[in-house]
N, C-alpha and C positions, 0 to 999 in steps of 0.2 A: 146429176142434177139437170136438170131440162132447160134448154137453151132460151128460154122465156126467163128465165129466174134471173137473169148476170146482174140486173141493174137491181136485184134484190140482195145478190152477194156480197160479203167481205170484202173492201177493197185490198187486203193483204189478209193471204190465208199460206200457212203452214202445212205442208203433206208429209205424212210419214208415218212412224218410223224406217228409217230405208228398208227394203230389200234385202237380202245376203249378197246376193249379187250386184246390187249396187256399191254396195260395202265392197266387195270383192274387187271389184271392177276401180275404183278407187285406190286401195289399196297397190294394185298389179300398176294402176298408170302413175304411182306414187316412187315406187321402186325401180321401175324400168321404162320408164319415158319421163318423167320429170327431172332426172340428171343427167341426162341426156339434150333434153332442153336447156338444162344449167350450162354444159358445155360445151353446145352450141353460142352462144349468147356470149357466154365467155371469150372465146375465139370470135366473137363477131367485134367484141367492145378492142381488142388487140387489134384486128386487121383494120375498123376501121378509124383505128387513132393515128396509122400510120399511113394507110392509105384508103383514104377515105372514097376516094372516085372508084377504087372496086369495087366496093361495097357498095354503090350506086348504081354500077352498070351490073349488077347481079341478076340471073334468073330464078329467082326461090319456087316459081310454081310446077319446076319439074318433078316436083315430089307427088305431083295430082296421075303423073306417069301411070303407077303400080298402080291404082287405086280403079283403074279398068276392072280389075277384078271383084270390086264389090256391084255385082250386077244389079238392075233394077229388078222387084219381082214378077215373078212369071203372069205373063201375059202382059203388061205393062209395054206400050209401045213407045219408041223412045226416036225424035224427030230431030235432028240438026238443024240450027238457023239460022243466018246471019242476018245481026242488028247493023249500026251501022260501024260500030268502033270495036266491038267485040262478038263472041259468038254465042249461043244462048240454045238449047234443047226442052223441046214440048214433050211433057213425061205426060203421057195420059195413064190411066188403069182401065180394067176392061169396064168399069161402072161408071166410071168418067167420062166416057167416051160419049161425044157432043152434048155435055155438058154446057153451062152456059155462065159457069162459077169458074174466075181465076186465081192462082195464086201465084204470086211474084215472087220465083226467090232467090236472096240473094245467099251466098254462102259462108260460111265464117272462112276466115284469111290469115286474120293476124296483119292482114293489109296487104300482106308481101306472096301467100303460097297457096295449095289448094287449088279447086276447082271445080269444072260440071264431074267428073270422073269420082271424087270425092264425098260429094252428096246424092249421086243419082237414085243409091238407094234409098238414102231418108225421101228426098222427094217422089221417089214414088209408094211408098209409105202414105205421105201426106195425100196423095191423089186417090190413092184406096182408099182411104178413111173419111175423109171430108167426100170422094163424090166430084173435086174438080180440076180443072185440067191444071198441070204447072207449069210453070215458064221458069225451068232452071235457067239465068243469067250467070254469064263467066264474065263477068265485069273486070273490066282494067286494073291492073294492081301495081303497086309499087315495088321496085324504086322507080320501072318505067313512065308508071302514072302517078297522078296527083289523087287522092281523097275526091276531088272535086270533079274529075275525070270518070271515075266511079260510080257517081250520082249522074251523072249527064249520059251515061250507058244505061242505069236505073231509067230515069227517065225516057230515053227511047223506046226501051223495053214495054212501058205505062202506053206511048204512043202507038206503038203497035197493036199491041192487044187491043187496046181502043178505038184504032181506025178498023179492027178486025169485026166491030159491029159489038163486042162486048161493053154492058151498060161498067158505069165506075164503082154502081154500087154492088158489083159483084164480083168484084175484084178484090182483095187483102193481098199488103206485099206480107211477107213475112222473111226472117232470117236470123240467123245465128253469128253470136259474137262480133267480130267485123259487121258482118254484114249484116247485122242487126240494125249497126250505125248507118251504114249504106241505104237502106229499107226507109229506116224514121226520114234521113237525107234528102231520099227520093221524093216521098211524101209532101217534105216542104217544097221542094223545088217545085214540084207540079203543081203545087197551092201557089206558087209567086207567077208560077207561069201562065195562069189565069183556068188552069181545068181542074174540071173537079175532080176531089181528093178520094181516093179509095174507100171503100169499108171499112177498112181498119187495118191495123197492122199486128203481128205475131213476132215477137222478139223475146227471144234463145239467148239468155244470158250476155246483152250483149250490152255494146263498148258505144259509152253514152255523153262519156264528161274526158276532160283532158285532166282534170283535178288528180292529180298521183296521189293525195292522201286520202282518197277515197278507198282506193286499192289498197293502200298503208295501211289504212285503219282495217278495214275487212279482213289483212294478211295476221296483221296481230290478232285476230280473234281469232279466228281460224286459218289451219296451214290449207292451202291450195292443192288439193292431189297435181295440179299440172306443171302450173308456170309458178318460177322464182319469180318472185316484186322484180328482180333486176332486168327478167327478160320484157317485160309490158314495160316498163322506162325505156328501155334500148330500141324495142319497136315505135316507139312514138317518138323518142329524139332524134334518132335516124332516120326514119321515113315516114313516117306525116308531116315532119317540119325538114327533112332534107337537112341533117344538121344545124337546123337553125335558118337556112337559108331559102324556107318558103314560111309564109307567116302561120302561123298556127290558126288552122279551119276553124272555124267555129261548128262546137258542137252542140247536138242536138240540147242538151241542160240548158245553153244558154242563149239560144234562139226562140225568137214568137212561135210559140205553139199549136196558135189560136187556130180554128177553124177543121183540125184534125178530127179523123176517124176514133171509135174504141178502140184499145191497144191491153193486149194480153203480155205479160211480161212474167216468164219463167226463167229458175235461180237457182242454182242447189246453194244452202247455206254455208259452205266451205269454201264458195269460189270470190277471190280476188275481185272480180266485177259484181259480187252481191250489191254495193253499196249503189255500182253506177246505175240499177236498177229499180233503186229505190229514189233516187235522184231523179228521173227519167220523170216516172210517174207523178212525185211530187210536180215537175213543173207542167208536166202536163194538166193537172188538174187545177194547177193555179188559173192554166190558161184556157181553164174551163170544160178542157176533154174528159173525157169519162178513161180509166185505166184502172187494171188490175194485177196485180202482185203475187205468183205463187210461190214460195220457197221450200223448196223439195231437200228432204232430209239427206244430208252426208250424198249429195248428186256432182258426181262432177262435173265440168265444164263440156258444154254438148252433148249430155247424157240422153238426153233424146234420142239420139242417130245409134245408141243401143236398144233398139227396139225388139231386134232379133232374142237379144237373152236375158234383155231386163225388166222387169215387168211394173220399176217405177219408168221405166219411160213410156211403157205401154200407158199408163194411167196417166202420162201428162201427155200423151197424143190425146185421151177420151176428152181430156179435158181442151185440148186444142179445137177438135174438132166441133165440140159445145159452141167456143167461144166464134169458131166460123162460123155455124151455124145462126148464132143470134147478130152478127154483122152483117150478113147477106139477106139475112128474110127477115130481122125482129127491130135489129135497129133504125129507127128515123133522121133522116137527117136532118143535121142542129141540136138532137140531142146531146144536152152535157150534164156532166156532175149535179148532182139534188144536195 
């Protein structure tokens, strides 16, 4: 569908039937990474009942280590950069190249792991296909940082690009799970901080309300190919509130809205954050933004970042790259919801 059409669209639309390979790919991360997850979390809920300040002073992002191996693709030049609290890499593609279109991305986490290492391929994915440059960001993560720490790396990242001569309306942050939240976070921060607010935003299944029966409810409909209900509680009671002993952020569902970019919001129907997704968009429109809803059949959790063998992710990249396309050239600003 032609990137003039979005504000003609469905604001929640259904894709599918999956793939086999999506199917597949589901089923494998169901069997041999989701009890694994369980037993992680398990062991995390024992060490840290006992000894909680371990489990605070932990490094969980050494797991982004091995993850050098998922190279960017060929020809894709890949830049080093230091912000001011974190470190951050410019993925260009060879069609990208002095571009004049950014994308901001933050990467999914879980809050605690991951990294540039992680996504370098999806993002340079995204820079092939759209046409613009990316600013992978390795934003600060917990237990060493705050949530809030987070966004204030987001937001440098905004400033940078910015003072670099690039206009705001050519910029979309975009991001997955975590850092979905991180993205919409940013967004508002640089709206309170008086600059203008991006294109729009691109969020990847992501982590939008602190409401646990959101999750609840989603987990009773359908099972999760990834995460147990128990490890998304343990992640949030343990590090975004620091056991209790940092106040609970406010998230994006129940913060002013107002004044935000179009925001794209993709979901496979089985995952645990379906609901926070729909929740997102609800308030955004309340608060007058324009937002759209895709929920991708039997897709698990960051099925995007299979793009290499999955051919619904391919089809929710065509459809990413639409929705950048009408934020950077179609959409007006001030434009909301009809």
């Amino acid at each position: 569908m032609n990137s003039l059409d979005w504000t003609h669209r469905p604001t929640d639309l259904e894709f599918g039937p999956a793939a086999w390979q999506s199917r597949l790919l589901g089923g494998l991360t169901a069997v041999f990474v989701r009890p694994v997850i369980a037993l992680l979390t398990l062991i995390g809920i024992v060490v840290n009942r006992y000894w909680p300040e371990l489990v605070q002073r932990g490094r969980y992002d050494i797991i982004d280590g091995p993850f050098r191996a998922f190279r960017a693709l060929p020809g894709t030049t890949v830049t080093p950069i230091a912000l001011d609290d974190c470190a951050a890499e410019w993925i260009v593609a060879p069609r990208a190249q002095g571009s004049d279109r950014v994308i901001i991305y933050f990467h999914g986490s879980a809050l605690i792991t991951l990294g540039l290492n992680s996504h370098r391929r999806w993002a340079s994915k995204l820079s092939a296909a759209t046409g613009a440059r990316v600013l992978n960001v390795g934003y600060r993560l917990a237990p060493q940082a705050l949530i809030e720490d987070a966004i204030a790396d987001g937001v440098c990242a905004y400033r940078m690009v910015l003072g670099s001569g690039v206009d705001a309306d050519k910029v979309v942050f975009a991001g997955d799970s975590a850092g979905g939240l991180i993205a919409t976070g940013t967004a508002l921060a640089v709206r309170d901080a008086g600059l203008q607010v991006p294109a729009g935003q691109i969020l990847l299944s992501p982590l939008t309300s602190s409401d646990m029966n959101l999750k609840y409810n989603a987990m009773l409909e359908h099972r999760d190919v990834l995460f147990p209900f128990m490890a998304v509680k343990y992640l949030y009671d343990v590090f975004a509130t620091k056991n209790g002993t940092h106040p609970v952020p406010e998230m994006p569902t129940e913060a002013d809205l107002h004044g935000l970019g179009p925001t794209l919001l993709q979901v496979g129907n089985n995952e645990m954050l379906r609901n926070d997704s729909f929740a997102l968009a609800d308030a955004l429109r309340a608060a007058g933004a324009l937002a759209w809803v895709q929920v991708w059949d039997k897709a698990m959790h960051m099925f995007q970042l299979s793009f290499d063998v999955n051919p619904d992710a391919r089809k929710a990249v065509d459809e990413i790259v639409d929705f950048f396309e009408y934020a950077t050239t179609q959409h007006q600003p001030g434009e909301v919801a009809s």
